[in-house]
C-alpha positions in Angstrom: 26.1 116.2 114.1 28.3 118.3 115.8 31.3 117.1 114.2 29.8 118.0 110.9 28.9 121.6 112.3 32.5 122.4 112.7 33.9 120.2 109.3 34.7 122.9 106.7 32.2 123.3 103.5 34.8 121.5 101.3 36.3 119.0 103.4 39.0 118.4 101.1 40.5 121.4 102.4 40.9 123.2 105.3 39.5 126.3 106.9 42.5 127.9 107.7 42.7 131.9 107.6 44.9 133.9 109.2 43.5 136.7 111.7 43.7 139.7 109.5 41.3 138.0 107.9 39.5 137.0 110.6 38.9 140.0 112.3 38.1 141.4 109.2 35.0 138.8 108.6 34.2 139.3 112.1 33.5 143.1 111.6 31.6 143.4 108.3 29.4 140.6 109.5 28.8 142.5 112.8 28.1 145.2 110.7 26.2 144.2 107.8 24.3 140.9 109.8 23.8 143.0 113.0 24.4 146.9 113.0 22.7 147.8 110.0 19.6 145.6 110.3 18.8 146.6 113.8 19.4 150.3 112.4 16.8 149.5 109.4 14.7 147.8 111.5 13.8 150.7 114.0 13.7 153.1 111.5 10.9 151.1 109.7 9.1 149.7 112.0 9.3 152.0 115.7 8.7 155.3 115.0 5.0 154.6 116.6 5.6 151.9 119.6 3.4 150.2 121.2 2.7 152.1 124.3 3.8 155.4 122.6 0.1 157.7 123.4 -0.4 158.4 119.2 -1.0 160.6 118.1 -1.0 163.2 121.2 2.7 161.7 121.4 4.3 162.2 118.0 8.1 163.0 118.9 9.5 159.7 119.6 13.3 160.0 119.6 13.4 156.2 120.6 13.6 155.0 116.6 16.4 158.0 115.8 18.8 157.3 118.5 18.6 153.5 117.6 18.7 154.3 113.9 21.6 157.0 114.3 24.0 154.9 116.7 23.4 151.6 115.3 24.4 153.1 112.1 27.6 155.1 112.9 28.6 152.0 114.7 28.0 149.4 112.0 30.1 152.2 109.7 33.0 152.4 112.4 32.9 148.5 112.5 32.9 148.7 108.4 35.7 150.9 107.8 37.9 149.0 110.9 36.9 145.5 108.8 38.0 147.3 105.6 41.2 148.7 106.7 42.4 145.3 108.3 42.2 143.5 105.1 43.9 146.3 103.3 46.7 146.5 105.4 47.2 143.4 105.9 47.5 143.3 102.0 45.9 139.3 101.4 44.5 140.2 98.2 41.0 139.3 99.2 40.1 143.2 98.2 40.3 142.3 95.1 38.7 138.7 94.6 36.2 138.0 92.3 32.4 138.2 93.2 33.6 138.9 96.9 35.4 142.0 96.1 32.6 143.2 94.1 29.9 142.7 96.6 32.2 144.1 99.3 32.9 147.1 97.3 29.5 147.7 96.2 27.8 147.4 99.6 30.4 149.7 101.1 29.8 152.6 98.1 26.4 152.5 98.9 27.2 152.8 102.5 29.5 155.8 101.7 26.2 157.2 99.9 24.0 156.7 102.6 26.4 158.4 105.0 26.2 161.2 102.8 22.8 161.7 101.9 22.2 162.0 106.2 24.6 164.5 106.2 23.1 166.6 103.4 19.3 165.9 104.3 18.4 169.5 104.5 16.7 171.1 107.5 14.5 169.6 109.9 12.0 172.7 110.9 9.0 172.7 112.6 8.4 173.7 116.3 10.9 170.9 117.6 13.4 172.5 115.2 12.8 176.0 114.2 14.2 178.4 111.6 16.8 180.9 112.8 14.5 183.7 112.1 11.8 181.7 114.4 9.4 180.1 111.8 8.7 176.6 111.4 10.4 176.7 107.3 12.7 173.4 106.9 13.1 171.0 104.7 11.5 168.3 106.4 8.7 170.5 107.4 8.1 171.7 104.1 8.8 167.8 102.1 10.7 170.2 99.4 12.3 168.5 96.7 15.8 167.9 98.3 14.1 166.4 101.2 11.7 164.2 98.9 14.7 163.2 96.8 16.4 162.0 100.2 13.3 160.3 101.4 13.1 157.9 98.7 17.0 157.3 98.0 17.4 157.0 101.6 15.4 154.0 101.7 15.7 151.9 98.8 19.5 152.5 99.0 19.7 151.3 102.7 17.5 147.9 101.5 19.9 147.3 98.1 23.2 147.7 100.4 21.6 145.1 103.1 20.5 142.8 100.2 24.4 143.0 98.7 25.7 142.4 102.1 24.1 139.0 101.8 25.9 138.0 98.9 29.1 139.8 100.2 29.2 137.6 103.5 28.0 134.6 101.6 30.9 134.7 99.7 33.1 135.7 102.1 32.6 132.3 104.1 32.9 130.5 101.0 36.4 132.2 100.0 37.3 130.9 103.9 35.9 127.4 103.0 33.8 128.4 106.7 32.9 125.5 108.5 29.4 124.5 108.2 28.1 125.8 111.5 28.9 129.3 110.5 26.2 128.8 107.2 23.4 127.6 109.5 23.9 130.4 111.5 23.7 133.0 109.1 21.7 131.4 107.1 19.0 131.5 110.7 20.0 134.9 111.1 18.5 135.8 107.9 15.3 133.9 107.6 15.1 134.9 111.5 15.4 138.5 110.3 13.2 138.4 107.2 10.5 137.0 110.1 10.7 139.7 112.4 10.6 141.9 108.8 7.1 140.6 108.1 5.7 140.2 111.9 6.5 143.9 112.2 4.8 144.8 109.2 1.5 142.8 110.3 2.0 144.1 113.8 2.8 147.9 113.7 -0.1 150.3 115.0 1.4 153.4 113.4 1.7 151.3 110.2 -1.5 149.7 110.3 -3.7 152.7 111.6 -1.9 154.7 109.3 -2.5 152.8 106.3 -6.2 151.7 107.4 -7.5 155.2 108.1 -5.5 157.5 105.7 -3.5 155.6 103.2 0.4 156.2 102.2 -0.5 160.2 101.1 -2.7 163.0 101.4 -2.4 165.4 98.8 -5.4 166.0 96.8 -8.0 168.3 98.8 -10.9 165.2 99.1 -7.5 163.3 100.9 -7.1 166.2 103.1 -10.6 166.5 103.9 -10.2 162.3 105.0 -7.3 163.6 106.9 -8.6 166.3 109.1 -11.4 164.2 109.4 -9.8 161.5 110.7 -7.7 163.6 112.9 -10.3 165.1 114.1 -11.8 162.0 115.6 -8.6 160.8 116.9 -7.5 163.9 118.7 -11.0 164.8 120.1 -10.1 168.3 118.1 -13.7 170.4 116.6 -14.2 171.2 113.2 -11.7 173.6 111.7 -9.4 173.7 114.6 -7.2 170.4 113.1 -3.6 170.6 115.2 -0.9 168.2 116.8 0.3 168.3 120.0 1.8 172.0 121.2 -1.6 173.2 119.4 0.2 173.6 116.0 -1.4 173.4 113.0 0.1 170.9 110.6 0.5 171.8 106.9 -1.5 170.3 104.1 -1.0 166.9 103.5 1.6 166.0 106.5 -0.1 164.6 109.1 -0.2 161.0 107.4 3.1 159.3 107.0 5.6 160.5 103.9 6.3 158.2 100.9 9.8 157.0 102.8 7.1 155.6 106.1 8.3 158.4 108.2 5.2 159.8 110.5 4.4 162.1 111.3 4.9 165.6 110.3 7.3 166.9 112.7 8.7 164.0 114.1 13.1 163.9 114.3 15.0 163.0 111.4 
């Protein structure tokens, strides 16, 4: 068993690459197999955890430093991985389906990077105007931040489903021993497991989704809102607020079409 573990894939030849590219398959995969996961993975699933007091505690900055470092780092560890291969000048930048998974997942990465940067304004009392009011992009869902919500997301989850193919292909160009396959290969359906156990298992998601649904926009969903609110917060009729005894605006208590909750949290 163990001597087929380490036998290449093909063992009519050998797995023999030389440590540019190495190093190079070592970073992307701790980037795209590790970083970037974990980074996906808190931003999805830990905004609420478990002994977080929701909703009186709604500013959890447990989820954003995990999300933010864990993606700077898996970037760093990217653009390292990427300049190795280029200056060591191999070729394999420009390799068939390998080159064109690699170069699509890091575009998209490049795009992500961006659309952070350019997210708009946070507002709200955690993050105030300059002139003092609570205006912000985030506060107010306008259309930049909308438009950032949604590419935010689905880009993140194409670039993680491309870096499949991109390290698949990547340890077959290597002819990778076998060992390397089962381990990936454990990684992801170990990852896809932890995907779906979160998503059974989250109390922000599922009280979220139980009591008020993915939105609240119309006024008879608002009305559900407060309600609810109301009931979970101990707050009277008519006096609906958060924590800091703010009141939230219309339709932005529940969590935002991206999963974020709630209305003021950081991002």
């Amino acid at each position: 068993m163990i001597q087929w573990l380490l036998s290449p894939t093909d063992p009519t030849s050998l797995h023999q690459v030389g440590g540019a590219i190495a190093w190079h398959g070592r970073l992307m995969v701790l980037a795209w197999a590790l970083l970037f996961p974990v980074g996906i993975l808190a931003a999805r699933f830990f905004k609420v955890t478990p002994r977080q007091q929701w909703p009186h505690h709604l500013d959890n900055r447990a989820w954003w430093d995990a999300h933010r470092w864990s993606q700077y780092l898996g970037g760093a560890s990217a653009l390292v991985g990427l300049g190795i291969v280029l200056w060591a000048r191999t070729g394999w930048a420009t390799l068939g389906c390998h080159a064109l998974f690699g170069w699509s997942v890091l575009a998209l990465a490049v795009t992500q990077f961006l659309g952070a940067w350019l997210r708009g304004s946070k507002g709200g009392p955690t993050d105030p105007a300059p002139d003092g009011s609570f205006r912000g992009d985030h506060y107010d869902m306008s259309r930049r931040r909308l438009v950032f919500e949604y590419a935010h997301k689905y880009i993140g989850y194409a670039a993680l489903a491309l870096s499949v193919g991109a390290i698949a292909t990547g340890l077959s160009l290597a002819n990778a021993p076998r060992w390397m396959w089962v381990v990936a290969t454990a990684w992801w359906v170990g990852s896809g497991a932890v995907l779906r156990r979160s998503a059974a298992a989250g109390a922000g998601d599922r009280y979220l989704s139980s009591h008020l649904g993915a939105r609240s926009r119309t006024p008879r969903q608002q009305a559900e809102t407060d309600r609810v609110w109301r009931s979970s917060t101990g707050e009277s009729a008519g006096d609906v607020k958060t924590c800091h005894g703010l009141t939230p605006p219309a339709g932005r208590i529940v969590a935002d079409d991206a999963g974020s909750y709630p209305w003021y949290q950081v991002s």
